[in-house]
FIKOLZA-1660 file (N, C-alpha, C; in steps of 0.1 Angstrom, whole numbers, plus 5000, padded with zeros to 4 digits):
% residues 154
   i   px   py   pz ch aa at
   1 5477 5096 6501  A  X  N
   1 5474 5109 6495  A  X CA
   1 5460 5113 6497  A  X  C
   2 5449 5101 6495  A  X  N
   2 5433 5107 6494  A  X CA
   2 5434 5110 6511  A  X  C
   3 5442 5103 6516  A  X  N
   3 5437 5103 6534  A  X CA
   3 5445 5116 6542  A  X  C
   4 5451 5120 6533  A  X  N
   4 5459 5134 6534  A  X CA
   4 5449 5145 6533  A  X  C
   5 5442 5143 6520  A  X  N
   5 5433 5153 6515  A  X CA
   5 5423 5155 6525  A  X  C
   6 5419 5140 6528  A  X  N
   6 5405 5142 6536  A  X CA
   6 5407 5145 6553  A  X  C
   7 5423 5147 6558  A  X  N
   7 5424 5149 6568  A  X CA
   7 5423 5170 6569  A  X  C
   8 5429 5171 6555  A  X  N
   8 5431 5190 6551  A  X CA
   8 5417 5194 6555  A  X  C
   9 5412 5188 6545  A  X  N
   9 5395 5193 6544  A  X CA
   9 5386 5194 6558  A  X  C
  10 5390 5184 6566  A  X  N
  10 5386 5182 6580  A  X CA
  10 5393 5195 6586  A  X  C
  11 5403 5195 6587  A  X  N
  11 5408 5207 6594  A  X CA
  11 5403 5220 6591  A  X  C
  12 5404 5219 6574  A  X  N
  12 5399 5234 6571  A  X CA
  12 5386 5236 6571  A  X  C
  13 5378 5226 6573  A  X  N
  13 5358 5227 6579  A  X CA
  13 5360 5230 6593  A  X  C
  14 5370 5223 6606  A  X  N
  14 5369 5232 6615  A  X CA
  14 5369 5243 6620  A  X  C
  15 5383 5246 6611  A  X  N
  15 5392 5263 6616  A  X CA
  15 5378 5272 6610  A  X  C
  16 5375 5271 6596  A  X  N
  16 5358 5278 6594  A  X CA
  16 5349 5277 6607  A  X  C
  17 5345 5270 6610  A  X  N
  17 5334 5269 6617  A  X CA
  17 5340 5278 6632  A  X  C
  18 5354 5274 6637  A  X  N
  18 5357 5282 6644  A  X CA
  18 5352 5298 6647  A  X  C
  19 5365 5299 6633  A  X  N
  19 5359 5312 6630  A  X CA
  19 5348 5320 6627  A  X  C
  20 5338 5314 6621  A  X  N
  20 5322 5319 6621  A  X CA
  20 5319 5320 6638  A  X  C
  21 5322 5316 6648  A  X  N
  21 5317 5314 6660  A  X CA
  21 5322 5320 6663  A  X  C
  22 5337 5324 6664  A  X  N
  22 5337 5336 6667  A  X CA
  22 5336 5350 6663  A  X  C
  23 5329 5347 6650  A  X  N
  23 5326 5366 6641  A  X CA
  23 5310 5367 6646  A  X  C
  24 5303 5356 6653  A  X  N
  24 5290 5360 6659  A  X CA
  24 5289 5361 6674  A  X  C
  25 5299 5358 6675  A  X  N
  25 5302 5357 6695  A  X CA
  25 5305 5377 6698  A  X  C
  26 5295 5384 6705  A  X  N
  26 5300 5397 6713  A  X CA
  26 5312 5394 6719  A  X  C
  27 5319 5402 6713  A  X  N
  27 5331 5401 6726  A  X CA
  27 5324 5407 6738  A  X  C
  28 5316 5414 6741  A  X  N
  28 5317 5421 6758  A  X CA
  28 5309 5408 6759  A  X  C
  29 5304 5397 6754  A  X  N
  29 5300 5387 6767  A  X CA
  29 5305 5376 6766  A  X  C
  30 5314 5373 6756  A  X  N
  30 5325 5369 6756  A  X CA
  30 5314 5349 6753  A  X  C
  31 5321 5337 6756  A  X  N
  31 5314 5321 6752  A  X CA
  31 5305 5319 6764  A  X  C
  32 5313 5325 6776  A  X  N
  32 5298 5327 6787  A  X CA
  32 5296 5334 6790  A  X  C
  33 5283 5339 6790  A  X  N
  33 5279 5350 6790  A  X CA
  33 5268 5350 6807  A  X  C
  34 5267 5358 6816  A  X  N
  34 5255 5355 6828  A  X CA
  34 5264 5366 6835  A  X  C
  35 5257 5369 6844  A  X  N
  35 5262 5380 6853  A  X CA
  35 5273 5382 6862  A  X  C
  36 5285 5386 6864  A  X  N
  36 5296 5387 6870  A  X CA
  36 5295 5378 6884  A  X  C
  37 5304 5369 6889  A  X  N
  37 5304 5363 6904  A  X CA
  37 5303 5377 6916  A  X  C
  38 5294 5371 6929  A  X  N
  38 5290 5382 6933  A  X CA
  38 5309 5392 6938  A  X  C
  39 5316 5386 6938  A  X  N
  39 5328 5392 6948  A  X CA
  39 5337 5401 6932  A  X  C
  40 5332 5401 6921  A  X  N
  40 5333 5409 6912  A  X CA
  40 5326 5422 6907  A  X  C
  41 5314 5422 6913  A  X  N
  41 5302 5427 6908  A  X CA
  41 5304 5442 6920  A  X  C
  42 5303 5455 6907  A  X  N
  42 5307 5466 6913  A  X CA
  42 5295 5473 6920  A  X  C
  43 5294 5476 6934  A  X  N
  43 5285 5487 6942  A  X CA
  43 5282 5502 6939  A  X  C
  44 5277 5503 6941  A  X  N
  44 5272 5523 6942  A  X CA
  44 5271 5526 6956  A  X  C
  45 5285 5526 6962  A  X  N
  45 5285 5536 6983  A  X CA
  45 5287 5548 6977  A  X  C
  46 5278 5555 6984  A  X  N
  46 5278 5571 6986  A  X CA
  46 5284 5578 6997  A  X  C
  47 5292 5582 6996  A  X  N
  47 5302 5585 7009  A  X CA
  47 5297 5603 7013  A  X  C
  48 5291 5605 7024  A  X  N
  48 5284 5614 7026  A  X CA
  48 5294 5622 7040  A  X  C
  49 5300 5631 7036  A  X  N
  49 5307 5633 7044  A  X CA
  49 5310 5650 7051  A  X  C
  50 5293 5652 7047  A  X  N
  50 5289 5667 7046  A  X CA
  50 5295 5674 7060  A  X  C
  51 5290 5669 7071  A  X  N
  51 5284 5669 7080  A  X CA
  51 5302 5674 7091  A  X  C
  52 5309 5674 7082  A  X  N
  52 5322 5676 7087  A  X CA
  52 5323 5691 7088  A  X  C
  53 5331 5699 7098  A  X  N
  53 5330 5713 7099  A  X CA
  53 5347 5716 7103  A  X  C
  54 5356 5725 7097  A  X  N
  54 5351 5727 7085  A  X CA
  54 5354 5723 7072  A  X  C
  55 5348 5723 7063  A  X  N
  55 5353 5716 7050  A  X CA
  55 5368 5715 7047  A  X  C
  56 5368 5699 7042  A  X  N
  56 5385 5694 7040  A  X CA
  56 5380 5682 7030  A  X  C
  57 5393 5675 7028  A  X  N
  57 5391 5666 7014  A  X CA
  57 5395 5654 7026  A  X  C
  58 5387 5640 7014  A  X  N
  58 5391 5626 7020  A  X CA
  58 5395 5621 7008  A  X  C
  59 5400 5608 7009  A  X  N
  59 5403 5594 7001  A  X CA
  59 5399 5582 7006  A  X  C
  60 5401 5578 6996  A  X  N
  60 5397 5560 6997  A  X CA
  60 5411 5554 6986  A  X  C
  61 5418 5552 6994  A  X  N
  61 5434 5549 6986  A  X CA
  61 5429 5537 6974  A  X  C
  62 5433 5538 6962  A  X  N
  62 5431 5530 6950  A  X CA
  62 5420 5535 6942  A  X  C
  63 5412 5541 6955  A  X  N
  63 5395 5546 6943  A  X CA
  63 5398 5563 6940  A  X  C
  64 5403 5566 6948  A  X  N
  64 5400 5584 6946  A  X CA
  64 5412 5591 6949  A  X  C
  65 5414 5602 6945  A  X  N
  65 5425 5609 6944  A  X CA
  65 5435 5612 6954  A  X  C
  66 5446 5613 6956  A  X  N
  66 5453 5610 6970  A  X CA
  66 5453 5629 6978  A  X  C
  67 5447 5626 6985  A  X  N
  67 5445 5640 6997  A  X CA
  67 5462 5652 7001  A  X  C
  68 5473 5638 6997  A  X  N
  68 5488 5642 7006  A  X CA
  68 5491 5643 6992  A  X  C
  69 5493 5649 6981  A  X  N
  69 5499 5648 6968  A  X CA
  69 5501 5661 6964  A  X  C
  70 5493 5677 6968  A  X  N
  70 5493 5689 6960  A  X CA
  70 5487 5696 6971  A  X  C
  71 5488 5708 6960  A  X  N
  71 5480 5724 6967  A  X CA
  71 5468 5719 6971  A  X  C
  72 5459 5721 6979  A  X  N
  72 5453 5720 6982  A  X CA
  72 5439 5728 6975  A  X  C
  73 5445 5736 6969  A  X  N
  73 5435 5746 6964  A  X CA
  73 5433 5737 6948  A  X  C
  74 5442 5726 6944  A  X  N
  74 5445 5724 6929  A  X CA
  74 5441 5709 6932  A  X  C
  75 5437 5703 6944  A  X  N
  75 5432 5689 6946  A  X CA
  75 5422 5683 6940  A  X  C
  76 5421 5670 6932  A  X  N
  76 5414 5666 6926  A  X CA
  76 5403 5653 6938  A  X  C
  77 5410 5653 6948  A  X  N
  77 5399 5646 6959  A  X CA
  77 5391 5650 6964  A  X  C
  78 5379 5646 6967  A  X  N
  78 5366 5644 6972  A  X CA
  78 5366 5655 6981  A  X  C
  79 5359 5665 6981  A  X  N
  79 5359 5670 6995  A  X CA
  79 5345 5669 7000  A  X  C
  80 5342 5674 7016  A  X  N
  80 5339 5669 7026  A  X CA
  80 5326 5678 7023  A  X  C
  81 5325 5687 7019  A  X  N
  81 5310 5695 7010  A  X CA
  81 5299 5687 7001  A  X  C
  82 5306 5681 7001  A  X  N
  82 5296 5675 6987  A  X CA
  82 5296 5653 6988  A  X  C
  83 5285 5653 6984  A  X  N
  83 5287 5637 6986  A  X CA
  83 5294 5631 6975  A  X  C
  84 5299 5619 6972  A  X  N
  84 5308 5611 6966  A  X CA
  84 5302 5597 6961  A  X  C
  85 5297 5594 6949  A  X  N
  85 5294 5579 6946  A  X CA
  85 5308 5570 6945  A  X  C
  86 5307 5561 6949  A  X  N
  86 5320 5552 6944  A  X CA
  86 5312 5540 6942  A  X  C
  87 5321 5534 6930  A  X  N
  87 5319 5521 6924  A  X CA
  87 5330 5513 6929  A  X  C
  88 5323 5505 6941  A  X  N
  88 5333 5495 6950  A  X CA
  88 5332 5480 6948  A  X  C
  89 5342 5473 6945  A  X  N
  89 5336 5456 6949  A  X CA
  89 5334 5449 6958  A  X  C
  90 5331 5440 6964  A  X  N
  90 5331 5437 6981  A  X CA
  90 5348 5436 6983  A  X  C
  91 5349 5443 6994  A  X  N
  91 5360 5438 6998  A  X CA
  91 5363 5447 7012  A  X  C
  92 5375 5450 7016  A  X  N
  92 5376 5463 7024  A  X CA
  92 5391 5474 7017  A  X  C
  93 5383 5488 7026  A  X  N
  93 5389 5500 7023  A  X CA
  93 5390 5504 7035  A  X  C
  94 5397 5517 7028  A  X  N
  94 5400 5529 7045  A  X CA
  94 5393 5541 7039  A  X  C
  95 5389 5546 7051  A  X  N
  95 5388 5560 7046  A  X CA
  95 5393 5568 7055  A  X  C
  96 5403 5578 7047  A  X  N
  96 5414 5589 7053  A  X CA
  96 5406 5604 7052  A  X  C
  97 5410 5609 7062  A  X  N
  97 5409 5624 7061  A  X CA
  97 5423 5632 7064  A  X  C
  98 5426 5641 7067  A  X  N
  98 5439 5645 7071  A  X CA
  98 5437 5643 7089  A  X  C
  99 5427 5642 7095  A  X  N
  99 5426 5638 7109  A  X CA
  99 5423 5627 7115  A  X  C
 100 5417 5616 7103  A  X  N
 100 5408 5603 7109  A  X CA
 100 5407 5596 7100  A  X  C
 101 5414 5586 7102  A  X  N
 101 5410 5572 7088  A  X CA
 101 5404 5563 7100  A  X  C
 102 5397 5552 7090  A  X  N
 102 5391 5540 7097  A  X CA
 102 5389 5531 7088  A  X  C
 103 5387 5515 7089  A  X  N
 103 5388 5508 7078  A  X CA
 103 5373 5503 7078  A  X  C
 104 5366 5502 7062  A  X  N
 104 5349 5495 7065  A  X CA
 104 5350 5488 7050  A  X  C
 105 5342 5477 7052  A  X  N
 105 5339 5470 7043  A  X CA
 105 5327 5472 7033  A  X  C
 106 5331 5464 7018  A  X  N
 106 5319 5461 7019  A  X CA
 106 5314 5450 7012  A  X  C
 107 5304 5442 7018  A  X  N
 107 5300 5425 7016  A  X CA
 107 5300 5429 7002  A  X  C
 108 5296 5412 7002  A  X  N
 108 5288 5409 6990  A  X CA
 108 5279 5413 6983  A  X  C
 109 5266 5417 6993  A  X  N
 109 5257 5420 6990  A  X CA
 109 5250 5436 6985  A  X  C
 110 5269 5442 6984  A  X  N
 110 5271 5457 6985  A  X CA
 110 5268 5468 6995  A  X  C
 111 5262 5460 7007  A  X  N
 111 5260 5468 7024  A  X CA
 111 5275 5470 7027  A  X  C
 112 5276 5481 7035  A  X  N
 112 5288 5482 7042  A  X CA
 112 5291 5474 7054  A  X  C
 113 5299 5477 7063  A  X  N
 113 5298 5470 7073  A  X CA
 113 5315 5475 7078  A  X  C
 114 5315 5479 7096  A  X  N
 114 5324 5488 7100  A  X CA
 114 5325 5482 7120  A  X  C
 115 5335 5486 7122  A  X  N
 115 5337 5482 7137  A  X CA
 115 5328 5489 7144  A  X  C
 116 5323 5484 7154  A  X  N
 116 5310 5487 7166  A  X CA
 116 5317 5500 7169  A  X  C
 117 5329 5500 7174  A  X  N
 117 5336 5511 7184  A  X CA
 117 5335 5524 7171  A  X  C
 118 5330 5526 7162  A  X  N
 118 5329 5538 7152  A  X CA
 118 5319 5542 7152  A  X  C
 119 5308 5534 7162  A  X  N
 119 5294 5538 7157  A  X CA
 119 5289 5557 7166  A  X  C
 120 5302 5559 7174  A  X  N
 120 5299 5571 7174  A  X CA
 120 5300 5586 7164  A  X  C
 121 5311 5579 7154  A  X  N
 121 5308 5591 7142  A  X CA
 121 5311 5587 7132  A  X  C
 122 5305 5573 7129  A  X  N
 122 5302 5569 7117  A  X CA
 122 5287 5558 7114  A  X  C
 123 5282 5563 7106  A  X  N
 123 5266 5559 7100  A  X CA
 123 5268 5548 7088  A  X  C
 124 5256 5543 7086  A  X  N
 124 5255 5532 7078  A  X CA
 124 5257 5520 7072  A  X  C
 125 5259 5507 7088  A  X  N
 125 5264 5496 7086  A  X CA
 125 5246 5491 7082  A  X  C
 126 5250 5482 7074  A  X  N
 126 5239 5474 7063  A  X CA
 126 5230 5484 7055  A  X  C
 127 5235 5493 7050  A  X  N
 127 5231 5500 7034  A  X CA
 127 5245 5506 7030  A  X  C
 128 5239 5511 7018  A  X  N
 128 5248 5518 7014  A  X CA
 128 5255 5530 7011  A  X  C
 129 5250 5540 7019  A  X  N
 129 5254 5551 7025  A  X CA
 129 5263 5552 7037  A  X  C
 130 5284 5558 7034  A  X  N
 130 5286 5558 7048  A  X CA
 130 5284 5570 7049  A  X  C
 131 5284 5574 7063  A  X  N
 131 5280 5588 7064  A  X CA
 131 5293 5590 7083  A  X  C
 132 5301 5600 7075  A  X  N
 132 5310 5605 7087  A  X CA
 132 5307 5617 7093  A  X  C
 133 5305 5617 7105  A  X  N
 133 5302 5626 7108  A  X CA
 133 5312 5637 7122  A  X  C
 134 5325 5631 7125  A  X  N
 134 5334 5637 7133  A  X CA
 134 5349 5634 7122  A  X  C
 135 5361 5643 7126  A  X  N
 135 5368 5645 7122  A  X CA
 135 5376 5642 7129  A  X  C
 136 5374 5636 7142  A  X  N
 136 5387 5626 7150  A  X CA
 136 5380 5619 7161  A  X  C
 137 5381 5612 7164  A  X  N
 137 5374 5602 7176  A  X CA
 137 5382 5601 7186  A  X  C
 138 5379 5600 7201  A  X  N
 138 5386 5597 7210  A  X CA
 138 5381 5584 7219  A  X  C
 139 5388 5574 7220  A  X  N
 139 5382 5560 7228  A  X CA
 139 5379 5561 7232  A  X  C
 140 5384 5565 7245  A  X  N
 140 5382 5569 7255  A  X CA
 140 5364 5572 7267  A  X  C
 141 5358 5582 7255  A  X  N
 141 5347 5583 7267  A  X CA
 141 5334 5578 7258  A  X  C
 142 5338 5577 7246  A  X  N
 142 5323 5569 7240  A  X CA
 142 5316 5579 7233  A  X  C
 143 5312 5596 7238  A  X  N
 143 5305 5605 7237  A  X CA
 143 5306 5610 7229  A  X  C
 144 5304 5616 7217  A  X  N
 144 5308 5626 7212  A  X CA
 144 5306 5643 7215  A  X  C
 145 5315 5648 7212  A  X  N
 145 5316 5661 7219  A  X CA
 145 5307 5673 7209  A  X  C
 146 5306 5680 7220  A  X  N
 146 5297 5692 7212  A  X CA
 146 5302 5702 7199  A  X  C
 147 5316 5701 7200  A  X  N
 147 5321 5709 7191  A  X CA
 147 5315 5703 7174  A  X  C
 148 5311 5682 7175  A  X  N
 148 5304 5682 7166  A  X CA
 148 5290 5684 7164  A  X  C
 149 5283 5691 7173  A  X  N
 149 5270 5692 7170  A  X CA
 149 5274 5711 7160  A  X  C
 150 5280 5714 7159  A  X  N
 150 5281 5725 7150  A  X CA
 150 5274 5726 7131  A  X  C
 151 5266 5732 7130  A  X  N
 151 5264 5732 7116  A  X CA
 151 5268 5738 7105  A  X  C
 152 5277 5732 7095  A  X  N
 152 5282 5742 7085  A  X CA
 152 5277 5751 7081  A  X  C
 153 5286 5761 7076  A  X  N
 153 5283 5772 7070  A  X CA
 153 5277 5773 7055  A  X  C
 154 5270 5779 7051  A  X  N
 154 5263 5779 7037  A  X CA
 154 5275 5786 7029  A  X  C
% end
């Protein structure tokens, strides 16, 4: 019976102590607390996609609003006028237009990183700005054509 008692009491000095540890523990940092693993830890890409003529909407399927879903006048995605911050984690994406998707990554280190063969109308492998600058690519001759040296309209 005393060894009953003194087993209660033990228990119920634990579950206390427990409990105080967790009414002083933050939950947002939770028993460990230190900075997110890097392949968790969210980026700031600025998707800069001005430079397209003439203005139209893109996506990034899972981050931003889907381009093929509505009026176009009533769309909630990104368009091609204005730049775009996205909060990405390393990994890889696409990006769609209604003429040109292509797939780019991005490391760990939150730099992008994209296939050689794009480097004609697509900018910024190792930072973090992509920047698109044609609305369809052709393999074929490598060049880009003059219809993209055109400058939008104000």
């Amino acid at each position: 019976m005393i060894h009953a008692l003194s087993i209660r009491r033990r228990t119920f000095l634990c579950c206390g102590l427990l409990l105080g540890l967790l009414a002083v523990t933050p939950f947002e940092t939770g028993l460990a607390s230190g900075p997110p693993p890097a392949h968790l830890k969210e980026h700031t890409i600025t998707v800069d996609a001005t430079k397209l003529v003439p203005p139209s909407w893109w996506q990034v399927p899972g981050v931003t609003p889907s381009i093929w879903g509505s009026d176009p006048e009533s769309l909630d995605a990104p368009k091609t006028s204005e730049l775009r911050a996205l909060a990405l984690k390393p990994g890889t994406y696409k990006f769609i237009s209604f003429t040109f998707d292509f797939p780019f990554a991005v490391m760990l280190d939150g730099t992008l990183d994209f296939a050689a063969s794009l480097d004609q109308c697509i900018e910024g492998r190792g930072t973090q700005t992509l920047v698109v600058r044609c609305k369809r690519m052709y393999p074929h001759s490598g060049e880009r054509d003059d219809y993209y040296n055109q400058k939008p309209s104000p």
